[in-house]
C-alpha positions as CSV (number, residue, x, y, z in Angstrom):
1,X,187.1,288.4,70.3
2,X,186.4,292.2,68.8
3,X,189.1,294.1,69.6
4,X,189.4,298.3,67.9
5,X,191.7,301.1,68.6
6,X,188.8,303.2,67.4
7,X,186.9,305.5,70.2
8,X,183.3,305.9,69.5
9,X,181.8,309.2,67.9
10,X,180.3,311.2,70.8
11,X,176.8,310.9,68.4
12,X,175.5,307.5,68.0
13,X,173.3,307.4,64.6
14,X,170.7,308.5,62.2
15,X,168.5,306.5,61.7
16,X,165.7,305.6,59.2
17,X,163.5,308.6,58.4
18,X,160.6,306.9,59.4
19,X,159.1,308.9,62.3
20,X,159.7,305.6,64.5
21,X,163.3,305.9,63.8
22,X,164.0,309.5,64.1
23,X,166.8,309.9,66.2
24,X,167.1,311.7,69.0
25,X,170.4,314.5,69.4
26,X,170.7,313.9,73.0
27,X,171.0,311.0,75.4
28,X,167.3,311.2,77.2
29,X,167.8,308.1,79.5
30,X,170.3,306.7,81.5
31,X,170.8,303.0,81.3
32,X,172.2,301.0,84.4
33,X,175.0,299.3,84.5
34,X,175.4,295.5,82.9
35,X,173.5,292.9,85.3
36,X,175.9,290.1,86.1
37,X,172.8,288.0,85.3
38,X,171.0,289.1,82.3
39,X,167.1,287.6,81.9
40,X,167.5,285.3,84.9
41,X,169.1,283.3,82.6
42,X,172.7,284.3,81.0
43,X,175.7,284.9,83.6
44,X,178.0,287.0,82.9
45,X,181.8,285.4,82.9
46,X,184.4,288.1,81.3
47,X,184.9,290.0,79.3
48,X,186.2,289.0,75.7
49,X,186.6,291.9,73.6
50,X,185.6,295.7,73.1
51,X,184.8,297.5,70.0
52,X,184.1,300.8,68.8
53,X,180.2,300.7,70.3
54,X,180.0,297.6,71.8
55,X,181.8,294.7,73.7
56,X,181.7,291.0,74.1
57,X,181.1,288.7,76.8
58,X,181.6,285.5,78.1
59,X,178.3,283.9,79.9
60,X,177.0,280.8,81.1
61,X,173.6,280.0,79.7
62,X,171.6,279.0,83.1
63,X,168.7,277.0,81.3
64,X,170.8,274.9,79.1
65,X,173.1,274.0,82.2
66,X,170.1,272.9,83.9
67,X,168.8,270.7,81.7
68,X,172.5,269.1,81.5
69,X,174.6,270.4,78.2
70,X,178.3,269.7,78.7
71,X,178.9,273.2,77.2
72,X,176.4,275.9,78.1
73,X,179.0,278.7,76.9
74,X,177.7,281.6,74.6
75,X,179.0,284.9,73.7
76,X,176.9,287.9,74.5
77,X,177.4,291.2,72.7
78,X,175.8,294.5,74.2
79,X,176.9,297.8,73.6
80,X,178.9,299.6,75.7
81,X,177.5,301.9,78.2
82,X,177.9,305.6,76.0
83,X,176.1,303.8,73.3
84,X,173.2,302.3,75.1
85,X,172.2,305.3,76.8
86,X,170.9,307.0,73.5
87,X,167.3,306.2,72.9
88,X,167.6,304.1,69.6
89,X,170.4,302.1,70.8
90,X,168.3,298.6,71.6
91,X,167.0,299.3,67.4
92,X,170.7,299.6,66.7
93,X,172.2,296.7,68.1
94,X,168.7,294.6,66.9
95,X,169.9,295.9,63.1
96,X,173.3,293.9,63.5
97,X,171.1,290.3,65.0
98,X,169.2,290.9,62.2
99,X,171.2,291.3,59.0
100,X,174.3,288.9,60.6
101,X,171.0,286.1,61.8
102,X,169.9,286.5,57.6
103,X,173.3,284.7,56.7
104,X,173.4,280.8,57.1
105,X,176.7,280.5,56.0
106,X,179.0,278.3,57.7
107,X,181.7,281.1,57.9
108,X,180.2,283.7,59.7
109,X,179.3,283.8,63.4
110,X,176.5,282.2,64.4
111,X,173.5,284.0,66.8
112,X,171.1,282.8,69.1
113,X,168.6,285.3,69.8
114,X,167.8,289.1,70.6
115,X,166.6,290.0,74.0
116,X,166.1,293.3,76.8
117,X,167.1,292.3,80.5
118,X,163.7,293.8,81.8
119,X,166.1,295.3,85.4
120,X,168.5,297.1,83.6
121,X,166.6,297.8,79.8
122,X,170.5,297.0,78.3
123,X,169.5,294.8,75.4
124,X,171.8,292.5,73.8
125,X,172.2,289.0,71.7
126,X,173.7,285.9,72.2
127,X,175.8,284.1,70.0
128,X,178.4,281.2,69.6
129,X,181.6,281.4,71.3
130,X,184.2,281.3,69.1
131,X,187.8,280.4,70.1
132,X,190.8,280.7,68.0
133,X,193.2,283.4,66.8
134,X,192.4,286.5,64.7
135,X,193.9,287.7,61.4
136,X,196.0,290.3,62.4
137,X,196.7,287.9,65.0
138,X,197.5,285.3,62.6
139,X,199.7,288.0,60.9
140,X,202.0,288.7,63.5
141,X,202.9,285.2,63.4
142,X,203.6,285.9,59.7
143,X,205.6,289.1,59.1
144,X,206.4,287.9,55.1
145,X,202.8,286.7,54.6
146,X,201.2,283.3,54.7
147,X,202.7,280.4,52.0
148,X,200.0,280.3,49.0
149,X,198.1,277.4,50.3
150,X,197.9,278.3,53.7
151,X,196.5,282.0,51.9
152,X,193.6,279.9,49.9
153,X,192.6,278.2,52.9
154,X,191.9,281.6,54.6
155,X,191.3,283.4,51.7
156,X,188.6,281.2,50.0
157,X,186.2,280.5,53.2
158,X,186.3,284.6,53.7
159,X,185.5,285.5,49.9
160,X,182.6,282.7,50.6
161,X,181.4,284.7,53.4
162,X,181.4,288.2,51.7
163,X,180.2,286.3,48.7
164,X,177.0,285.0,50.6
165,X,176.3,288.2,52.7
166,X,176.6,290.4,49.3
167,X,174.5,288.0,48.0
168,X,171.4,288.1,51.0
169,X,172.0,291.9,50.6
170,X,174.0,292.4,53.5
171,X,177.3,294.8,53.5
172,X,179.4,294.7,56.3
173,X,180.8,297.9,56.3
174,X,184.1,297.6,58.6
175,X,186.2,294.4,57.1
176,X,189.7,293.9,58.8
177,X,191.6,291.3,60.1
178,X,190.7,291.8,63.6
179,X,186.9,290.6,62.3
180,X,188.0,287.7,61.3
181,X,188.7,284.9,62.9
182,X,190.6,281.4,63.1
183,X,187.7,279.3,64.9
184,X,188.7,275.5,66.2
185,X,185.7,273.8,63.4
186,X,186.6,276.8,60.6
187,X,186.8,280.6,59.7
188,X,184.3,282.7,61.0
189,X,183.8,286.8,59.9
190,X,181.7,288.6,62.5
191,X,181.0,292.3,63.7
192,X,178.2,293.6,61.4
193,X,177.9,296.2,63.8
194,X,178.3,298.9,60.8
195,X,176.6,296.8,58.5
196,X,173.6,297.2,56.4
197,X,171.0,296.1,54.2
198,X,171.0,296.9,50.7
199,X,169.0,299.6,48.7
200,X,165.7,298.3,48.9
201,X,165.9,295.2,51.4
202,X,164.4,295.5,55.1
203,X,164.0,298.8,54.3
204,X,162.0,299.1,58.4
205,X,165.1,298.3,60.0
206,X,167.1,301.2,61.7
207,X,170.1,302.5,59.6
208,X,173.6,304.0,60.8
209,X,175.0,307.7,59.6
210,X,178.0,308.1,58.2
211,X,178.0,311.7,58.6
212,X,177.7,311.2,61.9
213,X,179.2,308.1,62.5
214,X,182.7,307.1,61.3
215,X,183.6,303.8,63.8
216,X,185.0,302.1,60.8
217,X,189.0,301.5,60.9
218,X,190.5,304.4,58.1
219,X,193.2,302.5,56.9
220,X,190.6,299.4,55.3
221,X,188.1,301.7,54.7
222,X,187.7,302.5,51.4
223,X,188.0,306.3,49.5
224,X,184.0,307.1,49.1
225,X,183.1,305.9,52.9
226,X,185.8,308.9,54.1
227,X,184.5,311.3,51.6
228,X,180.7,310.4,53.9
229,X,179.3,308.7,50.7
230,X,177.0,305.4,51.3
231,X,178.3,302.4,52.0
232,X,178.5,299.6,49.2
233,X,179.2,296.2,48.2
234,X,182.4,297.3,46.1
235,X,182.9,299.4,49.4
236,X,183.5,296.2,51.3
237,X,185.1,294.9,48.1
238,X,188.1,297.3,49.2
239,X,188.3,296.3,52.7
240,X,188.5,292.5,51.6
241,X,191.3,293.6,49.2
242,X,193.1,295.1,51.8
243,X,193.1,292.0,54.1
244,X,194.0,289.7,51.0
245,X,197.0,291.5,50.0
246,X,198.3,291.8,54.2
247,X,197.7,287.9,54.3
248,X,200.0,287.3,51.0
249,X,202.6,289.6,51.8
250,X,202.3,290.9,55.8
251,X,202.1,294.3,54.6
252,X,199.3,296.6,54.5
253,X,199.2,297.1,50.5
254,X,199.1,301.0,51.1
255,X,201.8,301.4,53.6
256,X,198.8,301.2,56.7
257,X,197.7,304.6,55.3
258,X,193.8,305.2,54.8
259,X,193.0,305.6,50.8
260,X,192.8,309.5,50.9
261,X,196.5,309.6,51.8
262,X,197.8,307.0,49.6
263,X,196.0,308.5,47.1
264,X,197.2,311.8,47.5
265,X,200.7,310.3,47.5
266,X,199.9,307.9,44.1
267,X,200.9,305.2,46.4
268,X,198.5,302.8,43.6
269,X,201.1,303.7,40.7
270,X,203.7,301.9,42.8
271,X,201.9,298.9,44.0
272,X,203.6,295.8,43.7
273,X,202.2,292.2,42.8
274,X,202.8,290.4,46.4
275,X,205.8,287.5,45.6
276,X,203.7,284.8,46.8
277,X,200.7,285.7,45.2
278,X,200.6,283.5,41.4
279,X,200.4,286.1,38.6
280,X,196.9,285.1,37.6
281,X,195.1,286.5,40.8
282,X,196.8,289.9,40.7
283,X,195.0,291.3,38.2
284,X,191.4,290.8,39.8
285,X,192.8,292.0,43.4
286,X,194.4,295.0,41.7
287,X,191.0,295.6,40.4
288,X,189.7,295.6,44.3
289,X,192.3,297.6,45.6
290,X,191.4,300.7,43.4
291,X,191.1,304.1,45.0
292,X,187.9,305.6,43.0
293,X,184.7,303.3,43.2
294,X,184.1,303.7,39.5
295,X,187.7,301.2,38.6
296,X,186.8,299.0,41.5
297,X,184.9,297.1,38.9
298,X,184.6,293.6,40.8
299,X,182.4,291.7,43.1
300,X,182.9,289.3,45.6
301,X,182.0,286.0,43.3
302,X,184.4,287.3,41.2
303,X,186.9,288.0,43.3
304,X,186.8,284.1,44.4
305,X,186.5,283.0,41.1
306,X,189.8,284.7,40.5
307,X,191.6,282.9,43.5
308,X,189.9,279.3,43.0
309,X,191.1,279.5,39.4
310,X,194.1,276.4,39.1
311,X,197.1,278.0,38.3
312,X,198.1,278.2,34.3
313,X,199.9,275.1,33.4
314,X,203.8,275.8,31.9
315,X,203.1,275.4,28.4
316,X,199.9,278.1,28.8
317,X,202.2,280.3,30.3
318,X,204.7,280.1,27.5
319,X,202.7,280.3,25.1
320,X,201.0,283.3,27.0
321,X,204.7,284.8,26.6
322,X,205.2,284.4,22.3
323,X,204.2,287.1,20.3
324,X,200.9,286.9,18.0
């Protein structure tokens, strides 16, 4: 279900500066290993997928079988044992229940609750269990990129989930294909793991480092975050580009290189409208896919606006074409 090449950073976080969330340099507890029962209530199954920090399970909810529910299945998402044995992990992985629990959107992942096994101290939160393929999945089924209405009907329930998060004041912070994915009842973008709020919103809750941090995946993260600037909405604006041009045309729209190499390169002075993208969305995900912050002059509601716009009819397009 989350899947990453990426090996976690040997430091976990900064956190806020309040004195409650000052982190601690070095591990000062050691945390046992993952109960196959977690609570006396939530048995563990198998594993579904491992991240940078932390990995998903399968589990059986004990209560909710008892009482009779045809499908007591959850997903349960901890982190993994380097991660948890650093004194501010349980605030960390509380951060992620609590900006990804904030959006009621109907495309992204739904969670249950936020709890501590008392035996073992590992905390973790339970979630639906999503079935389905991935993106980048869905992508190796589709070398040349998906047919334009297969795109929209990918393309549109994602921008509507960025659009809501950015909207709640939420960033993600690590969009890519593997986040994403294909659900039975509908699209579903999860892993806020290196997400957080905006400027100003739940300002008490614990916040990662990106100097000391860099989980993200280089090649969709965008120019300022490997240059250890904050993290943004036109940040996540890139990554979304990224994944929007791969889906059109099955490539990577800078060769699978992070932005600092293409940039250096002037891979942007070459890029090429996808073929089965219509003319009047390129100009809006050009504008996502810029290198410097400052030209990435687009949101997410406008990035949607751009792709739910009906395409020109023939005589608009003609007359587009005539001089004066």
């Amino acid at each position: 279900m989350i899947e990453s090449a990426q090996q976690p950073s040997s430091v976990l976080t900064r956190l806020a500066d309040s004195p409650q969330h000052r982190v601690a340099n070095e591990k000062t507890h050691r945390v046992c290993e993952l109960p196959e029962l977690l609570c006396k209530r939530y048995k563990i199954e198998r594993l579904l997928g491992v991240g940078g920090m932390g990995a998903v399970y399968r589990a059986r909810d004990l209560l909710r079988e008892q009482y009779g529910d045809p499908d007591p299945y959850i997903a349960i998402k901890t982190l993994n044992e380097e991660f948890a044995e650093y004194p501010d992990a349980s605030a960390l992985l509380y951060t992620e229940f609590a900006l990804t629990s904030r959006l009621r959107h109907g495309n992204v992942i739904r969670l249950h609750a936020f709890d501590i096994d008392p035996a073992s101290q590992r905390a973790f939160f339970t979630m639906e269990e999503l079935k389905g393929p991935t993106l980048d999945q869905l992508l190796e089924q589709h070398p040349d990129g998906l047919p334009w209405l297969e795109f929209r009907s990918v393309a549109l329930p994602l921008l509507e989930a960025l659009t809501c998060a950015h909207e709640m004041g939420v960033l993600h912070g690590d969009l890519k294909p593997s986040n994403v994915m294909l659900a039975r009842d509908g699209l579903r973008l999860f892993d806020f793991g290196l997400g957080q709020p905006l400027k100003g919103l739940l300002n008490s809750l614990p916040r990662l480092s990106r100097k000391r941090i860099a989980a993200w995946t280089p090649r969709y993260a965008a120019l300022e975050l490997l240059n250890g600037e904050p993290l943004t909405t036109v940040s996540d604006i890139y990554g979304m580009a990224c994944i929007l041009y791969e889906l059109s045309s099955g490539i990577h729209p800078y060769s699978r290189l992070t932005a600092k190499q293409a940039k250096a390169m002037e891979q942007d002075k070459t890029l090429q409208k996808p073929a089965k993208l219509p003319a009047h969305c390129w100009p809006a995900l050009r504008t996502a896919l810029a290198f410097d912050k400052e030209n990435r002059e687009i949101d997410a509601q406008r990035l949607l606006d751009a792709f739910t716009a009906p395409r020109p009819s023939l005589l608009r397009r003609i007359c587009s074409r005539r001089p004066g």
